[in-house]
Backbone as JSON Lines, residues from 0, in Angstrom:
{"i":0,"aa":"X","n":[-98.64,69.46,156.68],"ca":[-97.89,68.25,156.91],"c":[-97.32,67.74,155.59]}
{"i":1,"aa":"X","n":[-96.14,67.17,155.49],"ca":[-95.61,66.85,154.3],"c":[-95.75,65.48,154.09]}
{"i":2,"aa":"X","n":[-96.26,65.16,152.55],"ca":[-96.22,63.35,152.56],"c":[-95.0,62.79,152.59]}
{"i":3,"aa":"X","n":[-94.83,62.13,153.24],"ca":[-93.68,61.44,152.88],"c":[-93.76,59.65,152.36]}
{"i":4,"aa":"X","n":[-93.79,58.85,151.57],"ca":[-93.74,58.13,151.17],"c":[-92.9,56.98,151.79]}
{"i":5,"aa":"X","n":[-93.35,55.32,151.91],"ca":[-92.47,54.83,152.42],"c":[-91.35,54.91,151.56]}
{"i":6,"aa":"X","n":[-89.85,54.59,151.97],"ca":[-88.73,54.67,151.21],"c":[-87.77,56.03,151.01]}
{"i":7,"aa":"X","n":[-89.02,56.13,151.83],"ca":[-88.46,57.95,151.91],"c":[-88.11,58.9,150.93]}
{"i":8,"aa":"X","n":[-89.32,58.95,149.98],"ca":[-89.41,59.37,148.49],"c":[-90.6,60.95,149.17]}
{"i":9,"aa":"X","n":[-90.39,61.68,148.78],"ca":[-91.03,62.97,149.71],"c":[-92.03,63.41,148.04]}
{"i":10,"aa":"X","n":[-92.79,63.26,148.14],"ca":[-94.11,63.38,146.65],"c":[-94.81,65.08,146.95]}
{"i":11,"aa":"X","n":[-94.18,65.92,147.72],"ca":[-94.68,67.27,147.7],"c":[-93.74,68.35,147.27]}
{"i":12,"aa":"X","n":[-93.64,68.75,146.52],"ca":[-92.3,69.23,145.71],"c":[-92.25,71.13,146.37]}
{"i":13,"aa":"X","n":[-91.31,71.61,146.57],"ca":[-91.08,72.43,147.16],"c":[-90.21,72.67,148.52]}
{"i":14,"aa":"X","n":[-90.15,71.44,149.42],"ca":[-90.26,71.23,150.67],"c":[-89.62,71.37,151.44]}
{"i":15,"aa":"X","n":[-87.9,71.01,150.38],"ca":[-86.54,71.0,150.91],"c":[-86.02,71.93,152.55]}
{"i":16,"aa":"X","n":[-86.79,72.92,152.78],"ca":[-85.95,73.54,153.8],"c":[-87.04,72.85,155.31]}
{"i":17,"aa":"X","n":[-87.99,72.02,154.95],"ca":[-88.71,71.39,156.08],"c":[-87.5,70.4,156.52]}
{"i":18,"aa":"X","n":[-86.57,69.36,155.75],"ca":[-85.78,68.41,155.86],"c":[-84.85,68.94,156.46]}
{"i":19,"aa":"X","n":[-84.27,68.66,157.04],"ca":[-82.95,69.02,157.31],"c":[-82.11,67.65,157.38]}
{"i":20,"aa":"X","n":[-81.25,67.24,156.21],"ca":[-80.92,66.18,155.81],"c":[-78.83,66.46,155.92]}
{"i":21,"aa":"X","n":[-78.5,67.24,156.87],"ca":[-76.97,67.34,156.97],"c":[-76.61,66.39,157.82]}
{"i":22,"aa":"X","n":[-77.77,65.59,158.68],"ca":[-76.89,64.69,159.7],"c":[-76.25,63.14,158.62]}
{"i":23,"aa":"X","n":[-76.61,63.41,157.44],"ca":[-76.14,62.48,156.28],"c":[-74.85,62.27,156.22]}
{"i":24,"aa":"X","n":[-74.34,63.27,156.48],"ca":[-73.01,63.42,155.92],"c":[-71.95,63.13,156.47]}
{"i":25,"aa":"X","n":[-70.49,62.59,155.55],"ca":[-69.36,62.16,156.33],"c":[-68.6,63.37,156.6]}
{"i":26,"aa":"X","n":[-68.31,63.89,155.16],"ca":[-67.67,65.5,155.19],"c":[-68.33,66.41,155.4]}
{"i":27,"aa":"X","n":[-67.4,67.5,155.83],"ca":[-68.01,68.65,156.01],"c":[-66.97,69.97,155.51]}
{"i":28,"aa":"X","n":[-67.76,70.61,154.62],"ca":[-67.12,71.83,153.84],"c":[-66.42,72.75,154.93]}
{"i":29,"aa":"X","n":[-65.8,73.28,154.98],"ca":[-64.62,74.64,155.55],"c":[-64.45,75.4,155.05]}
{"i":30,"aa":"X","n":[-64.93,76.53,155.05],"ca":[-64.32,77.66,154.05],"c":[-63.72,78.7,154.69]}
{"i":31,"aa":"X","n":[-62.69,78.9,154.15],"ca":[-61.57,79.96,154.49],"c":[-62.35,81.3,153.97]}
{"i":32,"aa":"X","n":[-62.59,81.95,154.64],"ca":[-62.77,83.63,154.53],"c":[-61.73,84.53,153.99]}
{"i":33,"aa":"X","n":[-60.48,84.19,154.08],"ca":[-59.54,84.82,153.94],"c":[-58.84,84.61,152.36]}
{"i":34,"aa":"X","n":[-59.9,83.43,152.04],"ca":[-59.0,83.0,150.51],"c":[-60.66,83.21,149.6]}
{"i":35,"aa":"X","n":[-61.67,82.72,150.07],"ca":[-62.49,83.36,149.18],"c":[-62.9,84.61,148.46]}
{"i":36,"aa":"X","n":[-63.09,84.84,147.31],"ca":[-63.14,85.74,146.62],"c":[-64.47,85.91,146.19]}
{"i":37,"aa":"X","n":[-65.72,85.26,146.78],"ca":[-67.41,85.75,146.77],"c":[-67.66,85.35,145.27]}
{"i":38,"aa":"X","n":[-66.95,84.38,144.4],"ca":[-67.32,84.09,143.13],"c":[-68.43,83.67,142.85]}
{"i":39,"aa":"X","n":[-69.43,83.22,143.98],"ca":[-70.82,82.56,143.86],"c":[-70.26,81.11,143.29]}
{"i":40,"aa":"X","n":[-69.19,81.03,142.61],"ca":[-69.56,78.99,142.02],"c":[-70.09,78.13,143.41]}
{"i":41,"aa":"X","n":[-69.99,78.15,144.31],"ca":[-70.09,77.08,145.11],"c":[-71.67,77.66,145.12]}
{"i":42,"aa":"X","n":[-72.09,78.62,145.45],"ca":[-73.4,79.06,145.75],"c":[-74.05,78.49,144.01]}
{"i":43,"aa":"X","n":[-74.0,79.08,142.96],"ca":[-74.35,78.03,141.76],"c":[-74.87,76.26,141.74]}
{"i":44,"aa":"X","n":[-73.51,75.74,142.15],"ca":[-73.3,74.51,142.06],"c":[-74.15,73.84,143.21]}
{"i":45,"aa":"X","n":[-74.18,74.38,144.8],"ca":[-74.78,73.53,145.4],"c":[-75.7,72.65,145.22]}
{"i":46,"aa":"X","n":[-76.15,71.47,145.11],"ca":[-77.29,70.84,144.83],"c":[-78.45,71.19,146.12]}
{"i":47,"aa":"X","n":[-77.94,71.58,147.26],"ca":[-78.58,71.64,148.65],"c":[-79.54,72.78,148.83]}
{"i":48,"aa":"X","n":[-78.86,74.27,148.32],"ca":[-78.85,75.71,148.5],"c":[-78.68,75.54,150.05]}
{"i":49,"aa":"X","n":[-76.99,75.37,150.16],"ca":[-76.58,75.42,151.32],"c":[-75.37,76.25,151.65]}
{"i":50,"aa":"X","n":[-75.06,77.03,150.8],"ca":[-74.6,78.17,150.93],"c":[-74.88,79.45,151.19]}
{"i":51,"aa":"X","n":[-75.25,80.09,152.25],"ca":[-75.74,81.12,152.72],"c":[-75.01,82.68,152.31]}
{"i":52,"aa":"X","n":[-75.49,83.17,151.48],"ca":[-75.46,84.37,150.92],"c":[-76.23,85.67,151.15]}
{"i":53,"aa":"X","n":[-75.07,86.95,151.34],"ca":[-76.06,88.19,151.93],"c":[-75.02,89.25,151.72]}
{"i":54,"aa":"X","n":[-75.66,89.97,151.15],"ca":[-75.13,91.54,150.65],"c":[-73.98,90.62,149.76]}
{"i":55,"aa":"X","n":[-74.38,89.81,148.96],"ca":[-73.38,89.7,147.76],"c":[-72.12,89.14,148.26]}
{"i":56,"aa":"X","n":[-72.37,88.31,149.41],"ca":[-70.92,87.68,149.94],"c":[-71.07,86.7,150.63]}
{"i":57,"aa":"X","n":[-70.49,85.54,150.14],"ca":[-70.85,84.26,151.2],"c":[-70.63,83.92,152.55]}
{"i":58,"aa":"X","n":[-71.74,83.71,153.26],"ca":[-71.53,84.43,154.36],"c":[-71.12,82.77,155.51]}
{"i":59,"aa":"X","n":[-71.55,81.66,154.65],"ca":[-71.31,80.68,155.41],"c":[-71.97,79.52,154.6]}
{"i":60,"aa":"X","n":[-71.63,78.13,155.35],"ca":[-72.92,77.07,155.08],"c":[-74.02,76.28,156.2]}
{"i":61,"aa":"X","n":[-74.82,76.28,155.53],"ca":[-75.94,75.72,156.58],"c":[-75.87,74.52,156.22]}
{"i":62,"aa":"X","n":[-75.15,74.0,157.76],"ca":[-74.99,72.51,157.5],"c":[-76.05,71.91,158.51]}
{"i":63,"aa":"X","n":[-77.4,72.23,158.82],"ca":[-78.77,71.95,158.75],"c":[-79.12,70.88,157.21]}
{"i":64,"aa":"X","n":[-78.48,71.44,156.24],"ca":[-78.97,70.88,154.89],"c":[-77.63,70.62,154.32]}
{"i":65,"aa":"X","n":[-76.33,70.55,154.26],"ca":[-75.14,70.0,154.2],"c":[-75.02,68.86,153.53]}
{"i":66,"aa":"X","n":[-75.33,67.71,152.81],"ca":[-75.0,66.41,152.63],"c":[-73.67,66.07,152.33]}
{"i":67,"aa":"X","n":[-72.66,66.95,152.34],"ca":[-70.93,66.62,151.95],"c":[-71.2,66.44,151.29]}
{"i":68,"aa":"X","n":[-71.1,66.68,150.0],"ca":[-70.93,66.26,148.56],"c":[-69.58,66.4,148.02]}
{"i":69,"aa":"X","n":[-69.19,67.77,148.53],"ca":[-68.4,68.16,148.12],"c":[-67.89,69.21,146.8]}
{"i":70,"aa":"X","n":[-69.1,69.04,146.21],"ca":[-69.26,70.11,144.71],"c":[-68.81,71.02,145.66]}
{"i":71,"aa":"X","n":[-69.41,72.07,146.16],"ca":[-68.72,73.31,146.59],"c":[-67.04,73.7,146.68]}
{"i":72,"aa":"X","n":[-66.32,72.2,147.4],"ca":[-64.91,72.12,147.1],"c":[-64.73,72.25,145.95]}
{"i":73,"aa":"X","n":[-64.98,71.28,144.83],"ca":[-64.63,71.08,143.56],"c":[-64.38,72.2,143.01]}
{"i":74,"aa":"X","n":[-65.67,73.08,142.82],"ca":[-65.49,74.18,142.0],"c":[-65.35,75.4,142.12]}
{"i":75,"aa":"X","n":[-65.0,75.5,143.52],"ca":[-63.7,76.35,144.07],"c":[-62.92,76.86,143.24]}
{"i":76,"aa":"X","n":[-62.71,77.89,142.9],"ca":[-61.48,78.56,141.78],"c":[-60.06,78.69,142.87]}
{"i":77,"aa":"X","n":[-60.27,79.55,143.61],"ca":[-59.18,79.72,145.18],"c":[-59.28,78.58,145.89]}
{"i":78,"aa":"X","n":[-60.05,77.42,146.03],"ca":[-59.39,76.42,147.12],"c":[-60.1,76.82,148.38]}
{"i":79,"aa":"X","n":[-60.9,77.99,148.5],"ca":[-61.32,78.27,149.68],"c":[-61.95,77.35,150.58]}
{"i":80,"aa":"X","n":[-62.78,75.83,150.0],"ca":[-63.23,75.5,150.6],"c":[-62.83,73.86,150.97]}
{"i":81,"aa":"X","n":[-62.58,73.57,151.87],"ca":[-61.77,72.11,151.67],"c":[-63.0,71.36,152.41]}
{"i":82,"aa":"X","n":[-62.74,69.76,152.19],"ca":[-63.54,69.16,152.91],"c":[-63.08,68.45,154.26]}
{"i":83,"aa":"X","n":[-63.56,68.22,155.08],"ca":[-63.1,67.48,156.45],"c":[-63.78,66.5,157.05]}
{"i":84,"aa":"X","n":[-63.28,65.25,157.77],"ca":[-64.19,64.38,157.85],"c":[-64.84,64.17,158.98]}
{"i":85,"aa":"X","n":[-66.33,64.21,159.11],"ca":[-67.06,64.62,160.29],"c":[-66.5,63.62,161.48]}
């Protein structure tokens, strides 16, 4: 069982994929398949690890854990990934 703290401060470190904290969000990432080039920055940058990666190619996002942030857009080299508003 995980502690969770009032205020919703989570004091068991590891835990992140128990949460599923994407219903947070206003935006939601899009990524074009056709313009990505598998550079990993968005997979780097996520703060979430919500970029799903396999055989060396991004294969999607798990917006289970999503918060729109938007970093993934940002540092986009191709633009592949735009944001949209939920």
């Amino acid at each position: 069982m995980v502690n969770v703290m009032p205020g919703g401060r989570v004091t068991e470190p590891g835990n992140a994929l128990r949460f599923e904290t994407g219903d947070w969000r206003s935006f939601r990432p899009i990524l074009d398949r056709e313009v990505c080039i598998d550079c990993m920055s968005c997979w780097m940058y996520c703060p979430d690890d919500s970029v799903i990666v396999k055989d060396g190619k991004i294969e999607g996002i798990r917006m289970t854990h999503c918060k729109g942030c938007g970093i993934c857009a940002k540092v986009c080299p191709k633009h592949a990934i735009t944001m949209v508003q939920e």
